[in-house]
DRENTOR-92462 format. One line per 4 residues: number of its first residue (from 1); for each residue x, y, z of C-alpha. Coordinates in pm, 1 decimal, always signed. Layout:
<recs>
NUM) X:Y:Z | ...
</recs>
This chain:
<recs>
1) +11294.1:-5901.4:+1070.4 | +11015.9:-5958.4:+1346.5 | +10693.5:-6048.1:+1256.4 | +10430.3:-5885.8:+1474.0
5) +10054.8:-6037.6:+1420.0 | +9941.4:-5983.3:+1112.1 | +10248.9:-5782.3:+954.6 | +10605.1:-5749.9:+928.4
9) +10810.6:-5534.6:+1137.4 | +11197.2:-5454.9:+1123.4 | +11372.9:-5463.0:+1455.6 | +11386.5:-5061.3:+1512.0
13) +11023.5:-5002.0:+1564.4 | +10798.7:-5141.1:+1869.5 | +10502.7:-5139.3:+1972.9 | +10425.1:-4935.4:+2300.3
17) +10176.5:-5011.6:+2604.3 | +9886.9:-4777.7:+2607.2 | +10023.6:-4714.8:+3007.2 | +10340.9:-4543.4:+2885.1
21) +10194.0:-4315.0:+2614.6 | +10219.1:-3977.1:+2854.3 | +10355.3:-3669.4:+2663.1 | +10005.1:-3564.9:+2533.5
25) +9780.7:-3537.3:+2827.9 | +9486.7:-3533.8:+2587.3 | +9440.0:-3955.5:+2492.2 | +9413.2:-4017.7:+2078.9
29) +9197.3:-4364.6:+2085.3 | +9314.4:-4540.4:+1751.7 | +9049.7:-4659.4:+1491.1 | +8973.5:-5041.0:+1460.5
33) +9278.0:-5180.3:+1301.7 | +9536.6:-4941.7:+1394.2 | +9853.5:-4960.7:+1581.6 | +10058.5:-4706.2:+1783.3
37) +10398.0:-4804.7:+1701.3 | +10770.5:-4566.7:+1715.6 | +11067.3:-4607.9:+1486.5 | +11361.8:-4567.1:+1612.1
41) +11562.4:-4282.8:+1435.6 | +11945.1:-4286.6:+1432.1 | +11987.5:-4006.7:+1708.6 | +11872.6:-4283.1:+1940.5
45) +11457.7:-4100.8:+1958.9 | +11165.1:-4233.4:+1892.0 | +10905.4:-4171.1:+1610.2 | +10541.5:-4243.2:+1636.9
49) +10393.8:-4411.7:+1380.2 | +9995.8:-4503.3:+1358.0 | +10006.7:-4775.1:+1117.2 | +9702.5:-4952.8:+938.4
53) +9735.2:-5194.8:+711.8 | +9567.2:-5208.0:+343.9 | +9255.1:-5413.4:+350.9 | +9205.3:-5661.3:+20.1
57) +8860.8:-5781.4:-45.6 | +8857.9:-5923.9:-364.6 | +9034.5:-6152.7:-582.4 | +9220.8:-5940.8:-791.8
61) +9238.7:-5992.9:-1192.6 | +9613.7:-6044.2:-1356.7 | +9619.1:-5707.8:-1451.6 | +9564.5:-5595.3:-1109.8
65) +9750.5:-5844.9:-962.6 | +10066.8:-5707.7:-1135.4 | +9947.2:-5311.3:-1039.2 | +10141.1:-5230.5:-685.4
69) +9978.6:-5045.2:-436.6 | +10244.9:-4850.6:-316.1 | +10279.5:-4762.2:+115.0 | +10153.9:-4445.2:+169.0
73) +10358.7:-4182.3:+446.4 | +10122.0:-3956.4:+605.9 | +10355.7:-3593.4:+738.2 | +10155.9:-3375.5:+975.3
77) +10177.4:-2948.0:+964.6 | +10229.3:-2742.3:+1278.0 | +9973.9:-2853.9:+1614.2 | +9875.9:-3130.6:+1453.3
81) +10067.9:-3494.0:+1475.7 | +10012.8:-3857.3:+1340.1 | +9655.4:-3843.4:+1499.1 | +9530.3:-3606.1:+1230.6
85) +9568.4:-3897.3:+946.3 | +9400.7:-4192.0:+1150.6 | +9092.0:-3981.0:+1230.3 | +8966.3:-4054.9:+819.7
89) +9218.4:-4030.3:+622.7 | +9372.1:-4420.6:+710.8 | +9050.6:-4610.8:+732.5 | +8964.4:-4454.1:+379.0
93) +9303.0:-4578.0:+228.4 | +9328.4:-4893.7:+396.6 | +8994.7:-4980.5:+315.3 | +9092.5:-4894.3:-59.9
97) +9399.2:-5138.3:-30.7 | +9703.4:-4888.7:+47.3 | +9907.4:-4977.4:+397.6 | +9954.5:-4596.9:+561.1
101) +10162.3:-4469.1:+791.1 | +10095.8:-4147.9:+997.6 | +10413.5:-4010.4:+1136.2 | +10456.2:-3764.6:+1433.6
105) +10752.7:-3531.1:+1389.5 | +10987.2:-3519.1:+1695.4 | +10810.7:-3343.1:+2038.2 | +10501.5:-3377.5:+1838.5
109) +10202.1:-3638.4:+1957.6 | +10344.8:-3879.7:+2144.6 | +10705.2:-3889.4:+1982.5 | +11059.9:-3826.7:+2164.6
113) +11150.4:-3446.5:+2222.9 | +11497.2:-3375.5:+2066.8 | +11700.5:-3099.0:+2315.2 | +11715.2:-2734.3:+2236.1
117) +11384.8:-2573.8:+2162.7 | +11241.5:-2640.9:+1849.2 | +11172.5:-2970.1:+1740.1 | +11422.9:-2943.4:+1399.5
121) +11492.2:-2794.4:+1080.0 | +11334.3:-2902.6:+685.3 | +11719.6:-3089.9:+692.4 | +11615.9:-3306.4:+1023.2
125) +11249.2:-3348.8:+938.3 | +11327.7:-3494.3:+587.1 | +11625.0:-3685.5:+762.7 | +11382.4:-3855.4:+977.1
129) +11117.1:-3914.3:+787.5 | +11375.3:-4047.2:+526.8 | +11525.6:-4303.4:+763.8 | +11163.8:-4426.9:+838.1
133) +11076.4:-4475.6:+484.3 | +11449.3:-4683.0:+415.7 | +11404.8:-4877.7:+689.3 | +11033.4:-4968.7:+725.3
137) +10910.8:-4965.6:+351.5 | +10945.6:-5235.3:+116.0 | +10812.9:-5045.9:-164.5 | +10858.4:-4690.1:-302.0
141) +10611.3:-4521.9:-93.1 | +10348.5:-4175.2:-172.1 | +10526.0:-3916.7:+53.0 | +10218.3:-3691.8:+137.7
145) +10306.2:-3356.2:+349.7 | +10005.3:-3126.6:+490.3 | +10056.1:-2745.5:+560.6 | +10445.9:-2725.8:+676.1
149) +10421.5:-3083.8:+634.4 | +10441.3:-3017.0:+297.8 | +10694.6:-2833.6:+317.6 | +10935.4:-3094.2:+467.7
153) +10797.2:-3295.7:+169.0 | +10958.1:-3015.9:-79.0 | +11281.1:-3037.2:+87.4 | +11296.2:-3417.6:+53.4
157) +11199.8:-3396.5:-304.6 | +11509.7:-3183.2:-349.5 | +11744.5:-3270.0:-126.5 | +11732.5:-3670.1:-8.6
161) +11553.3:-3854.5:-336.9 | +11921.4:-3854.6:-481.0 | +11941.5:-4114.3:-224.5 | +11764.4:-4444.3:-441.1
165) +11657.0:-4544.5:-87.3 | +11477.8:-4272.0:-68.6 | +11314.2:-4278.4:-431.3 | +10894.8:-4207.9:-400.5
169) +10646.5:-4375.4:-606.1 | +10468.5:-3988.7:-598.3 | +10453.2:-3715.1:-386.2 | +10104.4:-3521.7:-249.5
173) +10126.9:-3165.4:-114.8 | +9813.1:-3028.5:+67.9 | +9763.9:-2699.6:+176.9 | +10125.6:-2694.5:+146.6
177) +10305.7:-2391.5:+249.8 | +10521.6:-2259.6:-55.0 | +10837.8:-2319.6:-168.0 | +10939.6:-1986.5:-77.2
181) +10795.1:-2028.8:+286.2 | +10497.9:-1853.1:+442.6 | +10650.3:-1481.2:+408.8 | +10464.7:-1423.9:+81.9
185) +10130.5:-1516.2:+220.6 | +10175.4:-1319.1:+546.6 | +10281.8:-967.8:+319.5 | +9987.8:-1039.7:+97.4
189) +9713.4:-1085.8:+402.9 | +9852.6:-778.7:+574.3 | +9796.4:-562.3:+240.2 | +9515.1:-738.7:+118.1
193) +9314.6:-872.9:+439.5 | +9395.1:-676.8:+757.0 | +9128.9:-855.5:+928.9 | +9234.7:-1209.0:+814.9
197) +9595.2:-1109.0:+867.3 | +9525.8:-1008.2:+1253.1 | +9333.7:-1331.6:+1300.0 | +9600.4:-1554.5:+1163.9
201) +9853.0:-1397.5:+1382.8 | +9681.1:-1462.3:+1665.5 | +9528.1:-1768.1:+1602.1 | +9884.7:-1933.2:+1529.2
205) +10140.2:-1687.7:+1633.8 | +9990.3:-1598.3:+1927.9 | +9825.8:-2024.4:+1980.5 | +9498.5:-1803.8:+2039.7
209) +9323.2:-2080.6:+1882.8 | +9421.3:-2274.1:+2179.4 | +9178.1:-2097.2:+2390.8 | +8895.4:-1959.4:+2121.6
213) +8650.7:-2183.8:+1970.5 | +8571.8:-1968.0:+1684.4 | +8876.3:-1904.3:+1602.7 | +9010.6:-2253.7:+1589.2
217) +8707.9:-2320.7:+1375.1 | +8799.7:-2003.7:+1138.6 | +9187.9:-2068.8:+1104.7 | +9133.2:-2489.8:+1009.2
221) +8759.7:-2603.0:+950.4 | +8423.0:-2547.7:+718.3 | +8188.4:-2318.3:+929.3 | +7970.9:-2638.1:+881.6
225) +8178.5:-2807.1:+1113.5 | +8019.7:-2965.9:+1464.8 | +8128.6:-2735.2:+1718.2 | +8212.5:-3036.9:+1908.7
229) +8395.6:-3173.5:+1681.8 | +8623.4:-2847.6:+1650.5 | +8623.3:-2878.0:+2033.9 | +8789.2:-3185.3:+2021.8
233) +9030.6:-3130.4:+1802.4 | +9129.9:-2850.6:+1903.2 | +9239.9:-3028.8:+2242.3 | +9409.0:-3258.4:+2022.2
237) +9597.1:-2989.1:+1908.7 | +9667.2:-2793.3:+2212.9 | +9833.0:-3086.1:+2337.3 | +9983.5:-3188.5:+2026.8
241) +10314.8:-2969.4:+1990.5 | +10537.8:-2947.6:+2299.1 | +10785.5:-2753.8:+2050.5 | +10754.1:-2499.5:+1761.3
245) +10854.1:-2777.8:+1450.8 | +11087.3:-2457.6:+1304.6 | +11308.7:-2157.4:+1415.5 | +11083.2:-1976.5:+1166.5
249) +11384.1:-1703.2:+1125.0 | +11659.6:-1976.2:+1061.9 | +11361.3:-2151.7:+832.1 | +11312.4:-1869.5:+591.5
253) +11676.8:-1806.9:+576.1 | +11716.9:-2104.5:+438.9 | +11406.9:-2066.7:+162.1 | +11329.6:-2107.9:-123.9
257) +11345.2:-2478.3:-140.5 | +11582.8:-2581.9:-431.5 | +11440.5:-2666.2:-748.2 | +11460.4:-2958.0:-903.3
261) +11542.5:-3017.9:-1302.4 | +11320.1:-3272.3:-1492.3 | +11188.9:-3421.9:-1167.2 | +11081.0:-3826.3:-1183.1
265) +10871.3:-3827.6:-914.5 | +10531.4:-3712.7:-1033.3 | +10353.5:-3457.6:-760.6 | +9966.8:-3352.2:-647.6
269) +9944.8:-3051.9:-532.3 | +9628.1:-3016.9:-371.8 | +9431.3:-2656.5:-193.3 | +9127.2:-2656.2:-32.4
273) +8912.1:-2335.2:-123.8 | +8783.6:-2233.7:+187.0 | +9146.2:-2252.9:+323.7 | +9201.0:-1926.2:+602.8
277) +9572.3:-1994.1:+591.2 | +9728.2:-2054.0:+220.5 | +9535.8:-1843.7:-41.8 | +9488.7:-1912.8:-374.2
281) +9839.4:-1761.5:-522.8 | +10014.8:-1954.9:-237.4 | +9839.1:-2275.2:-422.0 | +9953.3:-2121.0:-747.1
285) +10269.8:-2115.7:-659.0 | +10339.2:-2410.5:-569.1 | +10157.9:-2585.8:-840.2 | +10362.9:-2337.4:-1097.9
289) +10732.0:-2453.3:-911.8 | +10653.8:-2804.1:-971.0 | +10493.2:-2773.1:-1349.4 | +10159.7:-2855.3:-1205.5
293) +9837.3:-2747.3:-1250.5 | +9691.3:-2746.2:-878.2 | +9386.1:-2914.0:-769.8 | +9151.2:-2694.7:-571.9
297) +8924.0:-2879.1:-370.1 | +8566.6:-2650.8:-311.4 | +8372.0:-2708.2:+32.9 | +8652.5:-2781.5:+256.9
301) +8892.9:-2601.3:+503.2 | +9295.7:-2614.7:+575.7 | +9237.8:-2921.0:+798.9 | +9127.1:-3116.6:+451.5
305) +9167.0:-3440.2:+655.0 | +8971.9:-3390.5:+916.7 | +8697.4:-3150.3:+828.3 | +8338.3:-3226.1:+785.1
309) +8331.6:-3315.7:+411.9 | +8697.1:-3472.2:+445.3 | +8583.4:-3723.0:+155.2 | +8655.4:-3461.1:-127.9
313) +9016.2:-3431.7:-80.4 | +9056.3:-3819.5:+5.9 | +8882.4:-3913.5:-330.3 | +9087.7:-3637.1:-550.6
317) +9439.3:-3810.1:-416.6 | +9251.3:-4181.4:-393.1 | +9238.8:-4068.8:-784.6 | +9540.1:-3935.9:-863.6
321) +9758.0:-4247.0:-641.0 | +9526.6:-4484.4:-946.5 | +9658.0:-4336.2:-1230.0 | +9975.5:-4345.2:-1180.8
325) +10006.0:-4696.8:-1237.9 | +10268.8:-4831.2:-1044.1 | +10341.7:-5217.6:-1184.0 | +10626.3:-5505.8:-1098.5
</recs>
């Protein structure tokens, strides 16, 4: 173990010069008390990790002395990367005690680009992000996935919890694409909402939201939104992905996601009503395959975390991480 300032780090991750951080031309300036750091993953590549730590500002009763505040692992969707978390999401947690981690999947924000040319599978993903938790976590962490971030979340649930290093304290799935992949929500739009259907397929298919304001705004934030805001982002974004995260053929081949009997890790699934991407059944379903009843969060968009009114969704899981009273 090296200790690094004011926290601990294991000998696989460092911490990077500003100078060398070149594979998004697009700078993400970190908040006050955050740290750029990459994991090294067993292929030899490096993770990003934006890392802040939980802030304690009281003297805590014996009761809550004896309540852990588990870590909590931040997993990005599609165009987005560990920058997406630190914008709100980390200074809201940190300041409410919880050290969080924002990961950036492989050829996503400023993390190592694997060869071939996507950047993995639901199998590598997990892998990854199941290496980072054994080897950087000293307590059961809150795995929380957004959009196909979720996702890889579902397949770690089913697939790599087996492993007890890789046991969660809870899981939190956000916008989450379904269990059975984004298929269903695409035949559904295209019967149901032509219009929306085009404009999706554009927008993400086609990266038109790359180039189109209004469309960027439409596909992931409130109409509220500061158009400069959505501006910025949205060159966030562009620069963001250097590779698709899926084959999306070889990704629904491999769907549904397996079930998983009498689960112990207890799971949020969380929608956001004014979401342009998953619709309300694609929420259903996902709260119905885990035995959930879904949390639908009114006034906000598919980009929960960073749109304007981001505090709704952050106090919902803020919430739902109390209660389930995690003790030594």
């Amino acid at each position: 173990m090296a200790t690094f300032g004011c926290y601990t780090l294991t000998t696989k991750i460092t911490k990077t010069p500003q100078a060398i951080l070149n594979k998004m031309k697009v700078a993400y300036k970190l908040k006050q008390g955050q740290s750029r750091l990459f994991h090294q993953l067993p292929s030899g590549l490096n993770m990003e990790v934006i890392y802040q730590k939980g802030v304690q500002t009281k003297t805590k009763t014996l009761d809550e002395k004896q309540q852990v505040q588990p870590p909590l692992v931040f997993v990005h969707g599609s165009f987005h990367a560990a920058w997406c978390w630190s914008e709100h999401w980390l200074p809201f947690f940190s300041e409410n005690g919880f050290d969080s981690y924002a990961v950036s999947l492989l050829a996503q924000g400023e993390s190592d680009d694997p060869d071939g040319s996507v950047a993995g599978s639901l199998q590598t993903h997990a892998a990854d992000i199941a290496d980072f938790i054994k080897n950087q976590t000293t307590l059961s962490p809150v795995l929380i996935g957004h959009s196909f971030g979720g996702l890889i979340v579902q397949y770690y649930l089913a697939n790599l919890e087996k492993d007890s290093s890789g046991n969660l304290a809870g899981a939190v799935l956000i916008c989450s694409v379904p269990p059975t992949g984004n298929s269903g929500l695409v035949w559904r739009y295209l019967f149901t909402k032509p219009v929306a259907a085009y404009k999706v397929t554009m927008s993400l298919a086609a990266k038109a939201f790359r180039t189109s304001l209004p469309l960027c705004k439409e596909t992931f934030f409130s109409q509220d939104m500061d158009d400069n805001l959505v501006l910025r982002y949205q060159e966030l974004m562009t620069e963001s992905s250097r590779l698709p995260l899926f084959d999306l053929r070889k990704l629904n081949a491999s769907l549904p996601v397996a079930s998983v009997p009498n689960p112990s890790t207890r799971v949020l699934v969380m929608g956001a009503a004014d979401d342009f991407i998953v619709d309300a059944k694609g929420l259903e379903e996902t709260g119905s395959f885990y035995g959930v009843q879904p949390v639908c969060v009114e006034g906000v968009a598919h980009d929960m975390m960073l749109d304007s009114s981001w505090e709704k969704g952050a106090q919902v899981m803020l919430s739902w991480i109390q209660n389930l009273d995690i003790k030594i």
